[in-house]
BADOLO-113036 format. One line per field, with one value per residue: residue number from 1; residue in three letters; x, y, z negated of N, C-alpha, C in turn. Coordinates in nm, 3 decimals, decimal comma. Last residue first. Layout:
// BADOLO-113036
nr: NUM:...;
rest: ALA:...;
n.X: X:...;
n.Y: Y:...;
n.Z: Z:...;
ca.X: X:...;
ca.Y: Y:...;
ca.Z: Z:...;
c.X: X:...;
c.Y: Y:...;
c.Z: Z:...;
***
This chain:
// BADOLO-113036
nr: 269:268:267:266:265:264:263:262:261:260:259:258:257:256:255:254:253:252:251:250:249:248:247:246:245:244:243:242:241:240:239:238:237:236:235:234:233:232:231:230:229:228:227:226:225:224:223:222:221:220:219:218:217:216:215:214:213:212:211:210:209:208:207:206:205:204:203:202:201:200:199:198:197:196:195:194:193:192:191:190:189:188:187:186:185:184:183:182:181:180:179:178:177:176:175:174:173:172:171:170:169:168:167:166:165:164:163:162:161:160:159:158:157:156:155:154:153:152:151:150:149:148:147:146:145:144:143:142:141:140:139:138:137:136:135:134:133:132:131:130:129:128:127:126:125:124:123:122:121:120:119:118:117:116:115:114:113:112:111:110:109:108:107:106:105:104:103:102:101:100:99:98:97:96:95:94:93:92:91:90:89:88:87:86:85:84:83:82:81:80:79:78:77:76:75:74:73:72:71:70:69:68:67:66:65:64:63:62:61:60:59:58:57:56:55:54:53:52:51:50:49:48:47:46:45:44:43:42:41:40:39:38:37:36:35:34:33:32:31:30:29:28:27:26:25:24:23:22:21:20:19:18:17:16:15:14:13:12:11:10:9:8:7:6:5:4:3:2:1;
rest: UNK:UNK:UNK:UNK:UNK:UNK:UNK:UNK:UNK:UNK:UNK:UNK:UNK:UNK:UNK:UNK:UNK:UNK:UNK:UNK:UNK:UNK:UNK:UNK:UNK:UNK:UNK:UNK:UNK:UNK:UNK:UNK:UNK:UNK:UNK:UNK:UNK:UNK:UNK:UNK:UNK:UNK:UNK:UNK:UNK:UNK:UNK:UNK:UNK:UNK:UNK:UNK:UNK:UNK:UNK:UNK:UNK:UNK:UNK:UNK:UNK:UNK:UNK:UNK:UNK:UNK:UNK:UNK:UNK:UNK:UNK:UNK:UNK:UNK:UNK:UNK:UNK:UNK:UNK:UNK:UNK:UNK:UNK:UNK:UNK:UNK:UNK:UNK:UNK:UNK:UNK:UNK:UNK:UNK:UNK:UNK:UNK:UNK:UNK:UNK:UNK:UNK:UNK:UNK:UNK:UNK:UNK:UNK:UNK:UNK:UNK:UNK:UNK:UNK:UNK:UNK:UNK:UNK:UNK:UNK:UNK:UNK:UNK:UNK:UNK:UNK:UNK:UNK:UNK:UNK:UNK:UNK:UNK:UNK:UNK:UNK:UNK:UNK:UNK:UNK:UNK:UNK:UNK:UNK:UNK:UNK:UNK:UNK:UNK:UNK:UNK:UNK:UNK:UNK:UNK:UNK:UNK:UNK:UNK:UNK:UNK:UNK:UNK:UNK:UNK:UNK:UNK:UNK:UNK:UNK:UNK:UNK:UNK:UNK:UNK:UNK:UNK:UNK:UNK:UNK:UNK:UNK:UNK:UNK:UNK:UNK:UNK:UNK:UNK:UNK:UNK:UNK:UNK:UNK:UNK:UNK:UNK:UNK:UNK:UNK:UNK:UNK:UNK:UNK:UNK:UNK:UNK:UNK:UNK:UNK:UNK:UNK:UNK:UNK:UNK:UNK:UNK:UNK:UNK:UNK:UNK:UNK:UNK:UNK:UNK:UNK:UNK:UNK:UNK:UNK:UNK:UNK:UNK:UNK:UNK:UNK:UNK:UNK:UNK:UNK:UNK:UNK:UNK:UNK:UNK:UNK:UNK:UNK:UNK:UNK:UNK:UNK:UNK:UNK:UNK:UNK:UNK:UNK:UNK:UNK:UNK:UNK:UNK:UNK:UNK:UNK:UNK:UNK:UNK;
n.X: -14,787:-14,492:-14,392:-14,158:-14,061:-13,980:-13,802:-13,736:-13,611:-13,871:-14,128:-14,392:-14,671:-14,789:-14,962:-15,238:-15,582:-15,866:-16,036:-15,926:-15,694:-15,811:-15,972:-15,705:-15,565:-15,812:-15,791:-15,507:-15,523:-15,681:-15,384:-15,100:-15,129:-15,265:-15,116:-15,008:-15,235:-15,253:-15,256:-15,318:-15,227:-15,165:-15,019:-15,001:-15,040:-15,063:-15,286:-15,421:-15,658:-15,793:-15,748:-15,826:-16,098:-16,110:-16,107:-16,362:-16,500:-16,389:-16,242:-15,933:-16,023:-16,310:-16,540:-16,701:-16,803:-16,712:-16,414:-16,247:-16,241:-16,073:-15,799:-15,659:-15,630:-15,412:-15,240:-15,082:-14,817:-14,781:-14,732:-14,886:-15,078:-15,239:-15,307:-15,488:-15,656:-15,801:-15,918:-16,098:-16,272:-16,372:-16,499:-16,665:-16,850:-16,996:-17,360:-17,480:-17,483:-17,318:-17,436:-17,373:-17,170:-16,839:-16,593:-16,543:-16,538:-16,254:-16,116:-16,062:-15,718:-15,491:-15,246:-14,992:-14,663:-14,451:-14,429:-14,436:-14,523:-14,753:-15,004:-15,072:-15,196:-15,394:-15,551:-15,626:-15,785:-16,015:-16,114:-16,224:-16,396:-16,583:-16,701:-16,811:-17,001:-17,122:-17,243:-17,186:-17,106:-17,160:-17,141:-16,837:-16,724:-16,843:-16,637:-16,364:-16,319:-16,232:-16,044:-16,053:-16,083:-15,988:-15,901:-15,795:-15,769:-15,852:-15,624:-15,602:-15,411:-15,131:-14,873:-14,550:-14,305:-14,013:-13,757:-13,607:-13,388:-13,470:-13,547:-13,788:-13,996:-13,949:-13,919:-14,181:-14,343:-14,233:-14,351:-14,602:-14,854:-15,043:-15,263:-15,054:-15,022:-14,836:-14,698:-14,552:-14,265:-14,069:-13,853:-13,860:-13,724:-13,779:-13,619:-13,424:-13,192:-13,245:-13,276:-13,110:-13,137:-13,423:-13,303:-13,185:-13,370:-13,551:-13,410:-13,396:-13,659:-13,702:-13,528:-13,639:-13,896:-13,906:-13,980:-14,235:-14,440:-14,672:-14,967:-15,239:-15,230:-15,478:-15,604:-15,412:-15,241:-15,001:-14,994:-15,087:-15,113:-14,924:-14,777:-14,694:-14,471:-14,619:-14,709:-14,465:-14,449:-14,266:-14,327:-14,229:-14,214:-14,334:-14,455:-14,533:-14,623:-14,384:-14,303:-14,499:-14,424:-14,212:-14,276:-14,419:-14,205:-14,029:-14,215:-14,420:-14,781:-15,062:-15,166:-15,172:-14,909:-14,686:-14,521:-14,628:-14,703:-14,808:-14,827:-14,819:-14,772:-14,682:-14,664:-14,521:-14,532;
n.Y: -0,063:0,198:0,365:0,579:0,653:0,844:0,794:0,641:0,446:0,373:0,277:0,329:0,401:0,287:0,391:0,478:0,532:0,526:0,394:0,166:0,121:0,086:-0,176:-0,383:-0,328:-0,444:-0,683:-0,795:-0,732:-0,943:-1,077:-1,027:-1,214:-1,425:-1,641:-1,485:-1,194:-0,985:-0,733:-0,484:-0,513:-0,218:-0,006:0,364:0,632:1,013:1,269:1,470:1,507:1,298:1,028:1,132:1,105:0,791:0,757:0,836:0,643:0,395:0,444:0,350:0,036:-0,098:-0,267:-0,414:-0,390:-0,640:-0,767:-0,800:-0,575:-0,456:-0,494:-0,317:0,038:0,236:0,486:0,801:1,033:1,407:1,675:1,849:1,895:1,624:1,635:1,852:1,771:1,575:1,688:1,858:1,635:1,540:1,833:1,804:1,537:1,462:1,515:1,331:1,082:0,791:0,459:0,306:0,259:0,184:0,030:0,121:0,463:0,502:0,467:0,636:0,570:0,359:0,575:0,791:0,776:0,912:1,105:1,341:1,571:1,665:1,688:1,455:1,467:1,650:1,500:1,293:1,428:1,527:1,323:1,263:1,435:1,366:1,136:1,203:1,340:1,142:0,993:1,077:0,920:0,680:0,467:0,417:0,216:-0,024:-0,126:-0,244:-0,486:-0,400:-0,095:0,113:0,309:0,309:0,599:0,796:0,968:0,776:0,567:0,544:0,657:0,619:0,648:0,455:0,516:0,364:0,240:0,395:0,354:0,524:0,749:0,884:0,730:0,784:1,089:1,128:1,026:1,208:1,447:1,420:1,338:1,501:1,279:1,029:0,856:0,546:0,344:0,072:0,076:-0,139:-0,250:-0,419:-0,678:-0,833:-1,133:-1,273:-1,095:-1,129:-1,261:-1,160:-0,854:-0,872:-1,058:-0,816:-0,641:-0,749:-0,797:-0,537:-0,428:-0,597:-0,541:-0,252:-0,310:-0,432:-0,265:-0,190:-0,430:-0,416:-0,371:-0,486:-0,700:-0,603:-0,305:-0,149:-0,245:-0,223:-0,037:0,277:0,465:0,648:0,432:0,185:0,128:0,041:-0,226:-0,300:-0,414:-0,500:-0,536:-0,652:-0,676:-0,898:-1,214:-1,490:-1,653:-1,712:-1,437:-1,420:-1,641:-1,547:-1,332:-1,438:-1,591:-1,391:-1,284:-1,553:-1,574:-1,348:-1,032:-0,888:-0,849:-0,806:-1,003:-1,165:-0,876:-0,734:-0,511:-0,346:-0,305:-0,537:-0,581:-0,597:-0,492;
n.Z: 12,858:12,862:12,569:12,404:12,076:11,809:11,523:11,290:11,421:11,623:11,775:12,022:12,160:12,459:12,774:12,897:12,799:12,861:12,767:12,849:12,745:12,468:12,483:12,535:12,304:12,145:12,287:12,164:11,911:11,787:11,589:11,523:11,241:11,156:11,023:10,810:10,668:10,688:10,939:11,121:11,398:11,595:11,809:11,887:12,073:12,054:12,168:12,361:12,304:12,456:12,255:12,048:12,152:12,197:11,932:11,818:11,985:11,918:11,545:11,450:11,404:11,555:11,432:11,219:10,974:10,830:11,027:11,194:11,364:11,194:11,285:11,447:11,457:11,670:11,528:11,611:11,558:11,549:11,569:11,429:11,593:11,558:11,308:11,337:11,531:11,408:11,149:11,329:11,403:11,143:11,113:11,303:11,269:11,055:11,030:10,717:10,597:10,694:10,660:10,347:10,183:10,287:10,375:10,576:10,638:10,581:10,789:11,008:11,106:11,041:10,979:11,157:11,213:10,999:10,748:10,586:10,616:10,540:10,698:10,658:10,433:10,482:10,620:10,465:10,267:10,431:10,472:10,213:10,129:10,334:10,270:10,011:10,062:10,185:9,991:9,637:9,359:9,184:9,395:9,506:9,337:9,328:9,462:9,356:9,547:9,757:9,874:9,973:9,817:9,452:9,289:9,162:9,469:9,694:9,852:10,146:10,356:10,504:10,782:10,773:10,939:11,068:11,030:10,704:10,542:10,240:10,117:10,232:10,124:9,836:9,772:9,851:9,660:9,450:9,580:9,562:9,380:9,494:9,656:9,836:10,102:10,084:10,389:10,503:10,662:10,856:11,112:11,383:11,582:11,890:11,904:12,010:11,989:11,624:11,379:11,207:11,181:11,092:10,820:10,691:10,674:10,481:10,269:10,224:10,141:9,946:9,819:9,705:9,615:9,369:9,195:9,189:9,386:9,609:9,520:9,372:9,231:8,974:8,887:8,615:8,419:8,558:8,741:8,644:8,967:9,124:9,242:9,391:9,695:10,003:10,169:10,492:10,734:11,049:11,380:11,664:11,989:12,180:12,123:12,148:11,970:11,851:11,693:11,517:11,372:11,262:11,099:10,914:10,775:10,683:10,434:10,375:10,275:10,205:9,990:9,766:9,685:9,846:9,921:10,116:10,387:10,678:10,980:11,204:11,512:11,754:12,122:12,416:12,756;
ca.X: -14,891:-14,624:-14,391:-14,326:-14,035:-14,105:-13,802:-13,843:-13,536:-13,714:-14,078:-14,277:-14,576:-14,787:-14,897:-15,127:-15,410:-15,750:-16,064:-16,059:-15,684:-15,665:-16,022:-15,796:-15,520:-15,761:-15,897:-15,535:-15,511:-15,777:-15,512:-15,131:-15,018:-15,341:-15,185:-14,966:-15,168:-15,202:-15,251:-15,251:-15,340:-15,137:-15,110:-14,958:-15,121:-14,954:-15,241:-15,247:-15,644:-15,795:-15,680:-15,709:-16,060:-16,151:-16,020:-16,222:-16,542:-16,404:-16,383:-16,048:-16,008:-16,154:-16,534:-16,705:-16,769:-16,839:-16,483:-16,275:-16,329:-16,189:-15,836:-15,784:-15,563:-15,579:-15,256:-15,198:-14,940:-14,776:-14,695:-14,737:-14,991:-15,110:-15,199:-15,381:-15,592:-15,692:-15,858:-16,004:-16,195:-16,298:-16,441:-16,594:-16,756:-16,831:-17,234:-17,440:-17,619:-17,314:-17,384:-17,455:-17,309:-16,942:-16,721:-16,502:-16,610:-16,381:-16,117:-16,176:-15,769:-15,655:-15,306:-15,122:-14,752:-14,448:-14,500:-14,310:-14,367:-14,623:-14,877:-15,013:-15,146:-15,281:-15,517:-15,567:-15,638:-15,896:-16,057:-16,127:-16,278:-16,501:-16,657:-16,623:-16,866:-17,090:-17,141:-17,244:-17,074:-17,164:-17,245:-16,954:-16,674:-16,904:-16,714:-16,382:-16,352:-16,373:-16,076:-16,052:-16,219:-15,937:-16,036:-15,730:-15,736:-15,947:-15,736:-15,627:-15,522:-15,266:-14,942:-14,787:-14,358:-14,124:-13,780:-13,723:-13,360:-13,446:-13,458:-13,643:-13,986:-13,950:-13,812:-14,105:-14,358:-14,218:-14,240:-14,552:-14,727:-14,987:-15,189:-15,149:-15,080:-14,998:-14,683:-14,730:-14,353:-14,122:-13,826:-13,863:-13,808:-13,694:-13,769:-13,517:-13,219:-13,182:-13,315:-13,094:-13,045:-13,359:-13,426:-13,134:-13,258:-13,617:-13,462:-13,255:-13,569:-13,789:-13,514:-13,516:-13,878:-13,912:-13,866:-14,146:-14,363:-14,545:-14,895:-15,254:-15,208:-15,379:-15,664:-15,480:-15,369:-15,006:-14,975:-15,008:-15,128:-14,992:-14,729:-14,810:-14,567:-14,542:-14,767:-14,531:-14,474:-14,343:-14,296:-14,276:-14,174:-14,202:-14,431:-14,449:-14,714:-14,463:-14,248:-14,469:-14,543:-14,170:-14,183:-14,482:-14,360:-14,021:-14,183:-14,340:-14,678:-14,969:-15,117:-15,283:-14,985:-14,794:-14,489:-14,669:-14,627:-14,820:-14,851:-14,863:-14,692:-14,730:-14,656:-14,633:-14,482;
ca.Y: -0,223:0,131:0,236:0,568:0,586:0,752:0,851:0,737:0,538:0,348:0,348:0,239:0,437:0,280:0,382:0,419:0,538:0,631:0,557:0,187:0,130:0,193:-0,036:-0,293:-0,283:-0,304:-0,639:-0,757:-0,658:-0,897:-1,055:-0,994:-1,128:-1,310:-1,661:-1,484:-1,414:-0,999:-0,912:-0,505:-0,619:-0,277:-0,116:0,232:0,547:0,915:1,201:1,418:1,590:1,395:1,065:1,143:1,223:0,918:0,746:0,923:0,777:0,442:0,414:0,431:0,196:-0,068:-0,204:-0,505:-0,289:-0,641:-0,719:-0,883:-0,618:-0,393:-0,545:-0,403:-0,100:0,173:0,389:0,724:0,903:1,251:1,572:1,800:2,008:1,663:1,550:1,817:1,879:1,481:1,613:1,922:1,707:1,490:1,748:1,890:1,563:1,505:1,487:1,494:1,186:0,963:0,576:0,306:0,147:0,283:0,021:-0,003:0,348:0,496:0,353:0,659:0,677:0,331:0,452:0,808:0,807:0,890:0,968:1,242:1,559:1,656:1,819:1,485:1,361:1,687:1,622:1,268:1,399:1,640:1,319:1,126:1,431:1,492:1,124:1,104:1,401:1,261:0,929:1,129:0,975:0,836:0,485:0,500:0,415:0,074:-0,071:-0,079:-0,468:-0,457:-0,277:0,003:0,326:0,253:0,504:0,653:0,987:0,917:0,640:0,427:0,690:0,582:0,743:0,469:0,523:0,456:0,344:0,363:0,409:0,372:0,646:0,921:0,751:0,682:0,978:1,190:1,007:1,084:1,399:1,419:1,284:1,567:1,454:1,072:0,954:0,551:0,489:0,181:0,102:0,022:-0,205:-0,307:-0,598:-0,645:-1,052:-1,365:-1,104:-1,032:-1,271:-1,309:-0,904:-0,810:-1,126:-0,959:-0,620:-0,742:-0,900:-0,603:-0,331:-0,613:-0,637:-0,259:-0,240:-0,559:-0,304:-0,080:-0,398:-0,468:-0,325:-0,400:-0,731:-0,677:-0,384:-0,095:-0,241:-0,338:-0,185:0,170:0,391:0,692:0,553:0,249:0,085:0,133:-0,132:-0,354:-0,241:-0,493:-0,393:-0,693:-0,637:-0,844:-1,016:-1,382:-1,584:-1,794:-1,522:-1,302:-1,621:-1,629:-1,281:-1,337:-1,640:-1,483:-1,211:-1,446:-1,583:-1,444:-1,089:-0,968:-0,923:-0,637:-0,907:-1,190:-1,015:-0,765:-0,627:-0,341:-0,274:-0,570:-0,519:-0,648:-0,477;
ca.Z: 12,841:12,868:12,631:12,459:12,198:11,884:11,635:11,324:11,294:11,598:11,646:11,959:12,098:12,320:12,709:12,947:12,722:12,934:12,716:12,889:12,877:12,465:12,472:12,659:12,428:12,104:12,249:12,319:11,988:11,854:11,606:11,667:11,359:11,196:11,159:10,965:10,655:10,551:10,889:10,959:11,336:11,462:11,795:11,861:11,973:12,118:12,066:12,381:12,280:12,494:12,423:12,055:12,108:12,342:12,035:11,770:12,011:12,022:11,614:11,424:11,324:11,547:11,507:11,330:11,056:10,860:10,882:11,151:11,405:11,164:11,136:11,516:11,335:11,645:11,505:11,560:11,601:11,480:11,662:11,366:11,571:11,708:11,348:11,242:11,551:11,475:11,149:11,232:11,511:11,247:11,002:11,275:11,345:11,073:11,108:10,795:10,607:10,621:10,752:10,442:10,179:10,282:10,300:10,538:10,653:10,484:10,742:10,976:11,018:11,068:10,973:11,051:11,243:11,151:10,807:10,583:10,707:10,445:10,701:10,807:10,448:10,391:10,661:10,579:10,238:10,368:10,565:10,253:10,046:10,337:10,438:9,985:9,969:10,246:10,087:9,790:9,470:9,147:9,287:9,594:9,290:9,211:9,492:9,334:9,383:9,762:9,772:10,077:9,909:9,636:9,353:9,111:9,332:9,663:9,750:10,009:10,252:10,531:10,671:10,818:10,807:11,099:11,147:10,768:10,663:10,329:10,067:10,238:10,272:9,882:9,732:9,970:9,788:9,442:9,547:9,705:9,387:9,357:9,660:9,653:10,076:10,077:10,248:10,461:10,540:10,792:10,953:11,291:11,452:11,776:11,871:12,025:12,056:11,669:11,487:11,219:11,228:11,159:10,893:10,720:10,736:10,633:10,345:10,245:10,296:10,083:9,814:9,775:9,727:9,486:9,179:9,241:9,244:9,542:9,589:9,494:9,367:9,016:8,970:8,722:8,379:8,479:8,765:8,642:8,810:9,028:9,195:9,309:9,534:9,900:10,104:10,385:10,700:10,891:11,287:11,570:11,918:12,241:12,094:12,231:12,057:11,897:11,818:11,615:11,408:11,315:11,213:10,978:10,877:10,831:10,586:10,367:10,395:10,178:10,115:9,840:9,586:9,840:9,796:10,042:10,344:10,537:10,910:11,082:11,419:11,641:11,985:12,326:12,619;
c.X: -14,958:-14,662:-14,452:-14,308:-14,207:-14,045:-13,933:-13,852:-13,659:-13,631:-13,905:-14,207:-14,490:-14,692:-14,887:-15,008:-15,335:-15,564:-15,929:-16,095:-15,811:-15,722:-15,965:-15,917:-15,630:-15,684:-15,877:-15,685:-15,463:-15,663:-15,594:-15,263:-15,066:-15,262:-15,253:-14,985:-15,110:-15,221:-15,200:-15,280:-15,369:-15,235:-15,054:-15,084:-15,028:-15,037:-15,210:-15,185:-15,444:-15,700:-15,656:-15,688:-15,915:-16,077:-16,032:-16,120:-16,390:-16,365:-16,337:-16,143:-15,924:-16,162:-16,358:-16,709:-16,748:-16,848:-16,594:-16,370:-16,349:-16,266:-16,025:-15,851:-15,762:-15,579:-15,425:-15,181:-14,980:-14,855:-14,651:-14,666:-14,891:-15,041:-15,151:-15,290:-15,485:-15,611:-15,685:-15,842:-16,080:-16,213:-16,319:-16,499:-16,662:-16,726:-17,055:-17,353:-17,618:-17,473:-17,436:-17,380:-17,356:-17,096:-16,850:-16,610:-16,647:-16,507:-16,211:-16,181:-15,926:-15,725:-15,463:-15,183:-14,866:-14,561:-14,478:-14,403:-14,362:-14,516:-14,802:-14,950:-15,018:-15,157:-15,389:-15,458:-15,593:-15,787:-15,997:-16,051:-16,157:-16,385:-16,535:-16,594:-16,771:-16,945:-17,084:-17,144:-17,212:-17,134:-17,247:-17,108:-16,762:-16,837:-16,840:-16,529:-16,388:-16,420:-16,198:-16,052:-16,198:-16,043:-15,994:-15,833:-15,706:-15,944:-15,700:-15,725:-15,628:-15,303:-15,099:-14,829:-14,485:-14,227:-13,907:-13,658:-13,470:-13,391:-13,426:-13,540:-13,846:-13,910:-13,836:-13,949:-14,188:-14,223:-14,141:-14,408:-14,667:-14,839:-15,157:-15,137:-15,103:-14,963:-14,817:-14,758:-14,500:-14,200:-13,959:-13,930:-13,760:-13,837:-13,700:-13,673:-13,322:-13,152:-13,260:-13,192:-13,019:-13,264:-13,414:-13,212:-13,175:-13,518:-13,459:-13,313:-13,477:-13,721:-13,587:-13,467:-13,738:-13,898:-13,838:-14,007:-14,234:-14,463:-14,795:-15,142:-15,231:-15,369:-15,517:-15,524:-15,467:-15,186:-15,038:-15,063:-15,046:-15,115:-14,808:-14,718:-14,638:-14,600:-14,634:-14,599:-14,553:-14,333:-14,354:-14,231:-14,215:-14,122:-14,356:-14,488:-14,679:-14,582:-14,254:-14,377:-14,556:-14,319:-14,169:-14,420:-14,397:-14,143:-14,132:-14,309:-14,518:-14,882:-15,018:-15,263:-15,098:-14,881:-14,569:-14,606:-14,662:-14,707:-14,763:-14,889:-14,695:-14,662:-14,704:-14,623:-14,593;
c.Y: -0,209:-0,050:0,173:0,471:0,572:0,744:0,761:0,827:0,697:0,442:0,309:0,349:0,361:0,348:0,361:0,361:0,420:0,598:0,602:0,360:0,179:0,197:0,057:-0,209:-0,240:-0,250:-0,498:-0,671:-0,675:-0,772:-0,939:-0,990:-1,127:-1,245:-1,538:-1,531:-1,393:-1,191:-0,888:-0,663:-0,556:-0,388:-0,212:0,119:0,429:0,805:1,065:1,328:1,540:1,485:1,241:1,130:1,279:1,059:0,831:0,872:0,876:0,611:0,439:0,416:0,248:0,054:-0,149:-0,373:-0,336:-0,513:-0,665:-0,901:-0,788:-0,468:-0,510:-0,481:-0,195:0,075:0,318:0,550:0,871:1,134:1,437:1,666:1,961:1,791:1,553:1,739:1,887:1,641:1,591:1,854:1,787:1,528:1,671:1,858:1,694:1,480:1,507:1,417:1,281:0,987:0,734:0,414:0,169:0,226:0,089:-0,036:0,221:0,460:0,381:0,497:0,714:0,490:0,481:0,656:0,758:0,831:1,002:1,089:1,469:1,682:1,775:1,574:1,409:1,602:1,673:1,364:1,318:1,541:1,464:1,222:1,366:1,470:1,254:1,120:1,343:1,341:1,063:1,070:1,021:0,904:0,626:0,547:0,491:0,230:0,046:-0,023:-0,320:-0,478:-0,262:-0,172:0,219:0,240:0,474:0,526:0,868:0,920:0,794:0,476:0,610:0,641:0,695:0,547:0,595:0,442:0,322:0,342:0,343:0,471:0,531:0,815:0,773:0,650:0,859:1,108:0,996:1,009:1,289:1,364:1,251:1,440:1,430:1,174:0,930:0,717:0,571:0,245:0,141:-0,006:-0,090:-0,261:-0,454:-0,673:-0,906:-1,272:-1,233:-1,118:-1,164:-1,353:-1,109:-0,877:-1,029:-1,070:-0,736:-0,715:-0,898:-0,725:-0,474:-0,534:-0,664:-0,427:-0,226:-0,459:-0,427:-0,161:-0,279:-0,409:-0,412:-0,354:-0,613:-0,682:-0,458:-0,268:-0,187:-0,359:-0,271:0,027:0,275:0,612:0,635:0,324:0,186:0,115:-0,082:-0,215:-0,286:-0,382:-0,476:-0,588:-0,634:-0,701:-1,015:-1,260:-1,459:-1,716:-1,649:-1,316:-1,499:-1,644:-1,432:-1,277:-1,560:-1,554:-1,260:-1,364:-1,472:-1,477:-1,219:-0,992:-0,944:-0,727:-0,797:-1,074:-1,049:-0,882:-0,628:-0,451:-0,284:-0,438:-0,529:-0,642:-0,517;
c.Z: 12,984:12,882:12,725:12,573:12,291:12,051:11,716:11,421:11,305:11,485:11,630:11,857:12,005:12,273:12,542:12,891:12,851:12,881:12,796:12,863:12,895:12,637:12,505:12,631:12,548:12,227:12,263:12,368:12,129:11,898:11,641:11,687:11,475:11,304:11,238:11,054:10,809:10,559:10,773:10,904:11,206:11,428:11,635:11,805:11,949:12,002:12,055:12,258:12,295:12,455:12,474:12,159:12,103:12,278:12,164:11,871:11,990:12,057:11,776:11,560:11,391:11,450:11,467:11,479:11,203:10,907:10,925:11,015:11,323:11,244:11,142:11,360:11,396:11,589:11,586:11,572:11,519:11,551:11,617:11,419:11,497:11,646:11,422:11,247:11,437:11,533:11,272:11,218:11,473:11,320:11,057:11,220:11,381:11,170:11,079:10,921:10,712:10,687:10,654:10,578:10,288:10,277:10,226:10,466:10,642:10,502:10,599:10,876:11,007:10,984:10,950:11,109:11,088:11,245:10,968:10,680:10,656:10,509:10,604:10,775:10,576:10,394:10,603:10,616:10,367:10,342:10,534:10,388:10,127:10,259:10,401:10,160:9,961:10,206:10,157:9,899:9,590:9,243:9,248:9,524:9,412:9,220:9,475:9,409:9,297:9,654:9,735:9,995:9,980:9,688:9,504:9,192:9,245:9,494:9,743:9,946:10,244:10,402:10,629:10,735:10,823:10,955:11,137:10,930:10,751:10,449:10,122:10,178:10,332:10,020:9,790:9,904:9,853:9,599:9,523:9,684:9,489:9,311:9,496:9,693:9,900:10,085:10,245:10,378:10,530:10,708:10,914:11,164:11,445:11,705:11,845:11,993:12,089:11,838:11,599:11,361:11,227:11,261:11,064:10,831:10,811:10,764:10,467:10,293:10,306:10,167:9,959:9,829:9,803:9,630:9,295:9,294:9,280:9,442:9,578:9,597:9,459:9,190:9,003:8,774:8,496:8,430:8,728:8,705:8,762:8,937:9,079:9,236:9,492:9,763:10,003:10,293:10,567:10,810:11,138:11,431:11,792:12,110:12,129:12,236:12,138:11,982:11,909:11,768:11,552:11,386:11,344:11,124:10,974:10,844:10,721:10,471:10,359:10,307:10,129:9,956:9,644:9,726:9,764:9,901:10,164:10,514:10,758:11,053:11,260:11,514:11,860:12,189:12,521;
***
């Protein structure tokens, strides 16, 4: 079984290719299943004066379910798609959240954390928001809203979850691995997956998200994984996770987790 669950299209504003590239790409290098999961709009700034291209436009969200439906069903025994979303985490706009996740007929929905309030820890233009900070104080801030992230109920599994490292100037001061461990005990008690997003060995981290080590952890501790490039061009689709598969085999994983009306399916590679 061969999988693709995170990938982009050109309506998130930094991602190019439309969504049949991305699907048609997925079937040239024979996936056997192919997930788009485009970014949820912005909720808590505006658009218009916040950093361009961060998301897709509120108003392009029902257009992208009916595309992807159509595209779905036009391929329909040559690839399974599946339909989902990368629903950012805000604390304090769950609500809104929880109108979004609930308003489609997801099958599955990435819980990731972006930002730390109006500060994206993953755009490369926002770097200046580690200057007033303690790398330490953002390792913690970042992996409370994980935490919080998981007990909503609304994500089916959690995305590249040590991804504050991206760009972090340097390595934390303190250990967190408490912190960590907190973490992935939060996500099995609400029996959620994980993600290993291979995107990281193409960036100067030049390591999976989340790290080896946090993998061994989720092995241990029974925490179900899926495979994601997050591509944002479609030559990417599928990039370095054969890579990512045979780390998964190397710390112990037999199996992926597949997504269907948010139900998880378990697969093995």
């Amino acid at each position: 079984m061969r999988i693709d669950y995170h990938t982009h299209h050109v309506r998130c504003g930094h991602a190019e290719g439309t969504l049949e590239q991305y699907i048609s790409r997925a079937v040239d290098i024979g996936l056997d299943q192919i997930g788009v999961s485009d970014h949820m709009p912005l909720l808590h700034v505006d658009p218009d004066t916040y950093f361009p291209g961060m998301a897709m436009p509120m108003e392009e969200l029902p257009r992208y379910f009916e595309e992807a439906s159509q595209l779905k069903h036009k391929y329909s025994g040559v690839i399974d798609i599946r339909i989902g979303l990368e629903g950012d985490y805000i604390e304090g706009y769950e609500e809104q959240i929880e109108r979004i996740v609930t308003g489609y007929p997801w099958d599955y929905v990435i819980g990731s954390v972006h930002f730390l309030g109006e500060w994206d820890i993953t755009d490369f233009r926002q770097l200046s928001g580690w200057e007033a900070r303690h790398i330490d104080e953002v390792y913690e801030i970042y992996y409370d809203a994980v935490r919080k992230a998981a007990n909503t109920g609304f994500y089916t599994y959690m995305g590249h979850l040590d991804v504050v490292k991206r760009y972090a100037p340097s390595k934390p001061e303190r250990d967190h691995t408490d912190s960590i461990e907190e973490t992935l005990r939060t996500i099995r008690a609400n029996d959620l997956a994980i993600e290993i997003n291979a995107s990281g060995w193409r960036m100067t981290v030049n390591e999976s998200f989340p790290s080896r080590a946090v993998l061994e952890r989720c092995r241990a501790l029974g925490i179900p994984v899926t495979l994601g490039s997050d591509a944002h061009l479609p030559e990417r689709v599928g990039q370095y996770l054969d890579r990512a598969a045979a780390l998964l085999k190397e710390v112990g994983y037999g199996e992926l987790a597949t997504f269907s009306q948010k139900e998880r399916f378990m697969v093995q590679f």
